[in-house]
N, C-alpha and C positions, 0 to 999 in steps of 0.2 A: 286776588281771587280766593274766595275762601270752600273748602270742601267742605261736603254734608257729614254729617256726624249721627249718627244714629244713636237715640238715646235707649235705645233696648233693638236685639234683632228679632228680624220675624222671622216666628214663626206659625210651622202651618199646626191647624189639629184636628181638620176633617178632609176630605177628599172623596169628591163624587166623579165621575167619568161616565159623561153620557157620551152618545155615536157623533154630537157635533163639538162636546167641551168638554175642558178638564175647569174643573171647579173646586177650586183650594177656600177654603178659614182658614182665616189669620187666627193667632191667639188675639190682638188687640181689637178682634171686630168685625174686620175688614174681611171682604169674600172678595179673589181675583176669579173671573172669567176668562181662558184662555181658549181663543178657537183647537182645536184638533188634529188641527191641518198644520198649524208649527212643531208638530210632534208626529212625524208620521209610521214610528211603530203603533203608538197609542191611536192611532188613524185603522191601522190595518190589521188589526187583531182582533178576537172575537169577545164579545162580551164578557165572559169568563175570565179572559186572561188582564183584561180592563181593570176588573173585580178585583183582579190579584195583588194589592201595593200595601207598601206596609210606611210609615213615615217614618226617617233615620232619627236617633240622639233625640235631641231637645225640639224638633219639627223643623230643623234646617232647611230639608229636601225629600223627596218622596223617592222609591224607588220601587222599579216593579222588575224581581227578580226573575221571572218566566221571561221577559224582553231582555234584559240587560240596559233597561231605561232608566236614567238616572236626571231627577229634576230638582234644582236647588230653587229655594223661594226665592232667594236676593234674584237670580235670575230672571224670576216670574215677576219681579217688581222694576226691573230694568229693560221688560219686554224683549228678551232673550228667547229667540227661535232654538229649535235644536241645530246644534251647527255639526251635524252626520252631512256628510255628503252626500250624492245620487248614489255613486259607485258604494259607497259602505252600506247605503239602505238596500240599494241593488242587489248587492250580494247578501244580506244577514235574510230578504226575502226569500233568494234561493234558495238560502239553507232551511228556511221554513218548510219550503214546499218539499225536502226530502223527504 
């Protein structure tokens, strides 16, 4: 059995977030389409706070400090949900609505 080897990592170097997708550039080219709905802070927040994301290091991952969301690309190329629970979305929504 032999493992994949990545000859350079990707990374991201643009980030759009419309109300149905998060939509990453690669550096090599390549643009992922993520539905919305595998990320459901990025789902239930308001356009502004969407807006809000900055991209970590060398474009590893994205992060959007107002949520406390944190998305690595290797993730988004290995079609990687967020793995929050109901219960920790449940509650970080409460804490919203205070």
């Amino acid at each position: 059995m032999s493992t994949l080897v990545l000859e350079r990592e990707p990374a991201a170097v643009k980030i759009n977030v419309t109300p149905e997708s998060l939509i990453v550039d690669l550096e090599d080219g390549r643009t992922l389409i993520i539905p919305l709905a595998w990320y459901p802070r990025l789902l239930h927040v308001s356009e502004a706070e969407r807006k809000n994301w900055q991209i970590l290091a060398d474009g590893y991952a994205m992060e959007w400090p107002d949520l406390d969301e944190y998305i690595g690309v290797e993730g988004l190329l290995a079609g990687r949900r967020s793995g929050e629970s109901e219960r920790s979305f449940g509650q970080w929504l409460q804490g919203r609505a205070k």
